[in-house]
C-alpha beads as a LAMMPS data file, in Angstrom:
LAMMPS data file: protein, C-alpha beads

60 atoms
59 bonds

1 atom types
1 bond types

-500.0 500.0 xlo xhi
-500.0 500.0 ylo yhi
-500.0 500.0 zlo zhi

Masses

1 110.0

Atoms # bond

1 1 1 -9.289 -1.225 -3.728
2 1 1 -6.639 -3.674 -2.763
3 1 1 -8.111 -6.650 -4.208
4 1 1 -6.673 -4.869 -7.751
5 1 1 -3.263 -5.800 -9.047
6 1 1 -2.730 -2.433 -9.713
7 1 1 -0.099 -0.551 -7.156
8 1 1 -1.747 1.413 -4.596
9 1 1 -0.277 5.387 -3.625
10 1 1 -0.967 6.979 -0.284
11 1 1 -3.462 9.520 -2.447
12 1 1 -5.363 6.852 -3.582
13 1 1 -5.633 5.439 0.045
14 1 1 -6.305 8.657 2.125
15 1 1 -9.276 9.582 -0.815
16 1 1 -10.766 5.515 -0.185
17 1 1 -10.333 5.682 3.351
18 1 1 -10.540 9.627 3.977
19 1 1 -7.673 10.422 5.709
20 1 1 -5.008 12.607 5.539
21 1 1 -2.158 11.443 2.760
22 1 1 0.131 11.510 5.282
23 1 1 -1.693 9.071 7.550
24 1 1 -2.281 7.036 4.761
25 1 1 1.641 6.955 3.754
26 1 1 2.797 5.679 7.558
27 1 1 0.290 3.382 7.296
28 1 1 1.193 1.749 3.957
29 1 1 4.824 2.044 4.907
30 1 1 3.332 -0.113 8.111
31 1 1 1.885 -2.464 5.537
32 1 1 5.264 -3.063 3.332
33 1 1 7.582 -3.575 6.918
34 1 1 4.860 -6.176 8.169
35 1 1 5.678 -7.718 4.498
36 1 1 1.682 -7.362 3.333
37 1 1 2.674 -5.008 0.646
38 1 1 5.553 -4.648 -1.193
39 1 1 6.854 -1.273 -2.789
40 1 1 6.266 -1.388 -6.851
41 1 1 8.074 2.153 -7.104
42 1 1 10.897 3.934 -6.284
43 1 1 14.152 2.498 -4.155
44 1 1 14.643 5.437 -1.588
45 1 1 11.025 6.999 -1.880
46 1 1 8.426 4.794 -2.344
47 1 1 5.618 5.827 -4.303
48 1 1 3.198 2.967 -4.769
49 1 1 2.964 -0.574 -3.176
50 1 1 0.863 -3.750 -4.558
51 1 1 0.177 -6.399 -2.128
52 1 1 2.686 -8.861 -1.362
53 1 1 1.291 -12.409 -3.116
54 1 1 2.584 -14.587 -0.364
55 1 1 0.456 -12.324 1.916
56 1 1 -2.894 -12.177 -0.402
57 1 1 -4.797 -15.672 1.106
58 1 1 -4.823 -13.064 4.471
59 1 1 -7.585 -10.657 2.043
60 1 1 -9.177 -12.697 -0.382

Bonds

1 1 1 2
2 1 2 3
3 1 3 4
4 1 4 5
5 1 5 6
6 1 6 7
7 1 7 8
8 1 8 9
9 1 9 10
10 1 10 11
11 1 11 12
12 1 12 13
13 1 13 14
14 1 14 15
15 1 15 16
16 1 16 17
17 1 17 18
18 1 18 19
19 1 19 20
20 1 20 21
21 1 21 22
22 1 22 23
23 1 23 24
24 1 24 25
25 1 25 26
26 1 26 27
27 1 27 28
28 1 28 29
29 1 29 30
30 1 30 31
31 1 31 32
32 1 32 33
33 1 33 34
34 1 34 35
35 1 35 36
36 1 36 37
37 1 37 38
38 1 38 39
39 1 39 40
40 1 40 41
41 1 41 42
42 1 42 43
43 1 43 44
44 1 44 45
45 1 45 46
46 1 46 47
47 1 47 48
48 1 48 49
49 1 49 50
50 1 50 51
51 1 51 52
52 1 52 53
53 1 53 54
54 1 54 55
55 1 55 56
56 1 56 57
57 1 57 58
58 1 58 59
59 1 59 60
């Protein structure tokens, strides 16, 4: 799921994971602060992230 260049949304996390999209949101926002991912939408509201390429040797 995150090996994909494509953005990732909280909906497609919580249905992969099988949480709640709103656990899945806090915990990609968690991701983008700790500078893993970095948001690909949106200024104010995020709406998708890809991962951050100086942080992709820490997944693949």
């Amino acid at each position: 799921m995150i090996r994909r260049q494509d953005a990732i949304t909280p909906t497609d996390a919580s249905i992969q994971l099988g949480i709640s999209a709103r656990h899945a949101r806090t915990m990609l926002h968690r991701l983008a602060m700790a500078n893993i991912l970095l948001p690909r939408s949106g200024d104010k509201r995020v709406r998708s992230y890809v991962l951050n390429p100086d942080g992709k040797h820490l997944f693949l």
